[in-house]
N, C-alpha and C positions, 0 to 999 in steps of 0.2 A: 290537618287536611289529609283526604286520603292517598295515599303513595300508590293503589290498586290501579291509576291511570295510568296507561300507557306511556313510556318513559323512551325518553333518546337514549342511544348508547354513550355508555359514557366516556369520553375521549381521554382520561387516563387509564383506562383498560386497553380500550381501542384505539388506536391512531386512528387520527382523523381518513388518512388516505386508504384504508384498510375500511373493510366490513360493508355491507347492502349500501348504496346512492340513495338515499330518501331524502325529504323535506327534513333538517331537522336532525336526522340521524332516528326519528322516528321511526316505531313498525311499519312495517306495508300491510295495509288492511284491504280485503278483496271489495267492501263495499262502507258506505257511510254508517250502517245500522250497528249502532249503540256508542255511535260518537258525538260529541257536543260539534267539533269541529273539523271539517275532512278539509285538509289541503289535497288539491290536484293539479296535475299540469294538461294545458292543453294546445299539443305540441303542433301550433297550424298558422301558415301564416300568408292565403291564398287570396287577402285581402289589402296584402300589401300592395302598392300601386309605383315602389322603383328598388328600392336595395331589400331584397328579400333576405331571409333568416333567421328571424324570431322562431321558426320552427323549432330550432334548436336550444331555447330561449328555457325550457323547463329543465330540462339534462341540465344545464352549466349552472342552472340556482340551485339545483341541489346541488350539486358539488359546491358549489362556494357555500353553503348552507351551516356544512360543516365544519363551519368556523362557528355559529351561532351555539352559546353556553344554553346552559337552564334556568338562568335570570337576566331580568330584565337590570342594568345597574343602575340608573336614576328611581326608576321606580320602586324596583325593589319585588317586582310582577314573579312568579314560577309559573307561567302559563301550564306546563305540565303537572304540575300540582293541584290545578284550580280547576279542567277541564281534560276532556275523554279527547286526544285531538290525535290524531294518524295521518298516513301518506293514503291515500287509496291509489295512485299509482295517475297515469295519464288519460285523460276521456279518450274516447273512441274517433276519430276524424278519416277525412277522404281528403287526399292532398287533391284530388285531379278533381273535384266536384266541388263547389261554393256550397251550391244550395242542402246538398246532402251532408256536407260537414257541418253547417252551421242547425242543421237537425238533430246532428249526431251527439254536439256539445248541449244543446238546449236539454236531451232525453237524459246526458248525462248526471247534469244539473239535479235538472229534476229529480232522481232518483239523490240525492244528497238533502234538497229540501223536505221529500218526502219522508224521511228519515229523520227530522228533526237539527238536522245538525245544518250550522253555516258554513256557506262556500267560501273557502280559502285559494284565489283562481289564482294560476300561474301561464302567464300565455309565452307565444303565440303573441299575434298582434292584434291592434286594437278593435279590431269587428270582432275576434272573441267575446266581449263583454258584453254584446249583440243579446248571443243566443243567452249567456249566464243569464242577463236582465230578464227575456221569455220565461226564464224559470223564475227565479225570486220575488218577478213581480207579477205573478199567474193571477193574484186572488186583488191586485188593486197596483195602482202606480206607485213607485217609492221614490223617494228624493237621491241627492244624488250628491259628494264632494268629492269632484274632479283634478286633481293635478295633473298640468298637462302642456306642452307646448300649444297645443294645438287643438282649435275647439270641437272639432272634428263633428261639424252640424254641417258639414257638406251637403249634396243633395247627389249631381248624377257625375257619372266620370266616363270619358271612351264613350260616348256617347249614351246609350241610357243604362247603365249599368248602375244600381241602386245601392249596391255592398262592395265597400272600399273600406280600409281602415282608417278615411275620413269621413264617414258620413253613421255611425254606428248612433250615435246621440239624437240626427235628426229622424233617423229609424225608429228609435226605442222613441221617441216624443209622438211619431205620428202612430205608434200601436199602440200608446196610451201605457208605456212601462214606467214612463219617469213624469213624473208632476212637473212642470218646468219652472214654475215659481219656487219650487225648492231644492232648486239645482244652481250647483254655485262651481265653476270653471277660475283653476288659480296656478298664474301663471303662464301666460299663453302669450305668447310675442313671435318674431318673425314677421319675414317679408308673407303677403297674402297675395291670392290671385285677386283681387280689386278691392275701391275702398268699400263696398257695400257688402263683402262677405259675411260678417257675424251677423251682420243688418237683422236675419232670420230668426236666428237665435236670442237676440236680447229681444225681437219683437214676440216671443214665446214667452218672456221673463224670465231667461235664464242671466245670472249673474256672472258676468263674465269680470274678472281681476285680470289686470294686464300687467305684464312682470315690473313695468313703470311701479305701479300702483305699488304693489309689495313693496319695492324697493325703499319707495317714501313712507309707508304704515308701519311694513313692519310685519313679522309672524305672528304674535298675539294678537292684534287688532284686528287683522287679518280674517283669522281663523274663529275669533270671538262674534266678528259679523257671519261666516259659516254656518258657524253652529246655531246662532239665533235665525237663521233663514232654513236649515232644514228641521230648525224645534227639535219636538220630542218622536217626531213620527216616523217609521221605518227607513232608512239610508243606506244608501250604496256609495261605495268609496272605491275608487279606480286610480290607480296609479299608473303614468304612463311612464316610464325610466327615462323619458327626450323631457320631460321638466327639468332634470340635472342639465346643468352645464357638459357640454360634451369634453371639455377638459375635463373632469373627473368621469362621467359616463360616455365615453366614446362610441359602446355598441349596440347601436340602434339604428333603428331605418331610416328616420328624420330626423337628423340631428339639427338640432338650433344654439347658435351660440348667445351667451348673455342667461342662460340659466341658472338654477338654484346650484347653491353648494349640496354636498350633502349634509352638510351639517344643519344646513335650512331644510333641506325635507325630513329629517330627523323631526324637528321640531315641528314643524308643519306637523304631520302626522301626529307624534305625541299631545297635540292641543287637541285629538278631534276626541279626548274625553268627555265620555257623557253623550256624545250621539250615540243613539241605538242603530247600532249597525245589523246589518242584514246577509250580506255578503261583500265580501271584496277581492279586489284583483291588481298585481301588477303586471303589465304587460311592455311588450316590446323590447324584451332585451334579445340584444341578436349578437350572440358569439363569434360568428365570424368577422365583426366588425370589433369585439373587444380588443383589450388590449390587459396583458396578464388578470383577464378574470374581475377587472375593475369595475365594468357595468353591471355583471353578472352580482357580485358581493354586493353592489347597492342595491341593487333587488332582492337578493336574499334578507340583508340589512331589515329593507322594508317589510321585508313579510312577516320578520321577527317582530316589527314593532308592532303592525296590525293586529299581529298576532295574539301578543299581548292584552292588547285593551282589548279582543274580543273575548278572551280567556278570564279575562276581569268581571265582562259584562258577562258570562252564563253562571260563573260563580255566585255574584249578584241577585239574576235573577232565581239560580236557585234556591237562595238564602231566605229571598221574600218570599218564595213558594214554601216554604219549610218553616216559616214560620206564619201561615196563614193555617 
C-alpha cells in the first residue's frame, strides 16, 4: 500500500504534548481537495438550549486525539495507509447569528463533498449535523444510524424557534435530507417532556431503540437489525457523546444517566461494517463540563473507529474501481 498518504506524526519522535493540535496528529490541509477523507471541527454551540460549551468541543478532541496510534488493534485497520485523510482545520461559524452559522457550516460542507472526499464532523452540538446533512444529502435523502440519548425530533422551543439541538432530525426529515424508514435512533432513554413525544418520529418510521431494548438484545442484534434497515443505500452516522453513561462521559450538555459503557459504543460502532457511509459526526462534547479529558478521549476514541471503517470502505471502493 502506498505510504505517499498523508501520515500522523509519529509519537516516538514527537511527544505527544509537543508539535501542531490536529485530528490525529495529522497534517493541516488548507481545503478537502485531493483527500479521500477531511476531518473538521465545527466549533458552535448556539443551539444548545441550557449548559452551553460544546464550542469548545473540537480543540479538546484533538488534544485527546493524540493518544490515537496508526492502527486499528482488533482489526488490524491503518486508516492512513488505506486513505488520503487530513485535518482541514475548523468551518467558519457566527457565535452571535443561528441562521448565518448554520449557513456557514452547510457552505463548508459542501465544499468537502464537492471535492470528493467524506465528512469526518467534529462538533459543536447537535444542530451542527443540521447544516452537514444540507450538504451530504444535496442530491437525494440518505439514511441515518443514530447514537444518542436523545431523539432529538423535537419540533419548536421558547416559543416558535425551529433550531435547537433537539429538534435537528425533525428538520433534516421535513427538507427531505434523511429517509425516515431508514433511520434507526439507539439508545435514547431519560425522563421526556410528555408521553406522546417520539409519537412524531416513529409515525415518520423512524426506528427508535430505547436503552431497555439494548440492554435485553444486546450490541450485535442490535446493530445487525441497523444495518439491514439502512441496506446498502447512502448513510449517515451521528454520534452524540450524552449516549455514554455520564460516569465515564461527564462533559456534555445533556447528560442522562443509565448510558452505554464505552466499551458498548466501541462495539456499537465497530458492527456498522459494511454500511456505506457517507459522512459522519460526533458531536457534543463540552469541556468545561469534563473531567481529566474523559468525554473528550471518547470522542476522539470514536472518531478513530469511524474512521477506520470509512478508511476501509474508500480502499474498497477503490480496489473495485481498479479493477473494472
Amino acid at each position: 500500500m502506498s505510504t505517499s498518504f498523508p501520515q500522523p506524526i509519529d509519537s516516538g519522535l514527537v511527544p505527544r504534548f509537543a508539535g501542531p493540535a490536529t485530528f490525529m496528529r495529522l497534517p493541516l490541509a488548507t481545503s478537502a481537495a485531493e483527500l479521500d477523507i477531511a476531518l473538521f471541527g465545527i466549533p458552535w454551540d448556539g443551539g444548545t438550549t441550557n449548559r452551553a460549551g460544546a464550542r469548545h468541543g473540537p480543540r479538546e478532541v484533538r488534544n485527546q486525539s493524540t493518544l490515537m496510534r496508526s492502527t486499528h488493534h482488533v482489526s488490524g485497520i491503518e486508516p492512513f495507509k488505506l486513505a488520503r485523510v487530513a485535518d482541514i482545520g475548523d468551518l467558519s461559524v457566527n457565535p452571535i447569528d443561528l441562521l448565518d452559522a448554520l449557513a456557514r457550516i452547510e457552505a463548508g460542507v459542501r465544499s468537502v463533498v464537492v471535492a470528493g472526499a467524506v465528512p469526518l464532523a467534529v462538533g459543536g452540538d447537535h444542530l451542527t449535523t443540521l447544516p452537514v446533512l444540507r450538504a451530504v444529502a444535496r442530491s437525494g435523502p440518505v439514511g441515518m444510524i443514530h447514537f444518542d440519548a436523545h431523539s432529538d425530533t423535537n419540533d419548536l422551543y421558547f416559543g416558535d424557534n425551529l433550531y435547537t439541538h433537539g429538534t435537528p432530525f425533525r428538520r433534516a426529515i421535513e427538507e427531505g435530507l434523511l429517509d425516515p424508514h431508514r433511520v434507526v435512533q439507539i439508545g435514547i432513554r431519560g425522563s421526556i417532556y410528555a408521553p406522546d413525544e417520539h409519537a412524531w418520529a416513529k409515525d415518520q418510521g423512524i426506528r427508535i431503540v430505547y436503552m431497555e431494548e439494548f440492554v435485553r438484545r444486546g450490541a450485535s442484534d442490535i446493530m445487525a437489525e441497523a444495518r439491514a434497515i439502512v441496506g446498502d443505500g447512502p448513510t449517515y452516522i451521528s454520534f452524540d457523546v450524552d449516549c455514554i453513561d455520564p460516569s465515564m462521559a461527564p462533559g456534555t450538555g445533556t447528560p442522562e444517566i443509565g448510558g452505554f459503557t464505552t466499551r458498548e459504543a466501541q462495539a456499537l460502532v465497530r458492527l456498522l461494517e459494511g454500511v456505506r457511509i457517507v459522512g459522519a459526526d460526533v458531536v457534543e462534547v463540552s469541556p468545561p463540563f469534563d473531567l481529566a479529558g474523559m468525554t473528550a478521549l471518547a470522542g476522539a476514541t470514536i472518531l478513530f473507529e469511524l474512521l477506520c471503517l470509512v478508511a476501509r470502505q474508500v480502499a474498497e471502493t477503490r480496489s473495485s474501481a481498479g479493477a473494472r
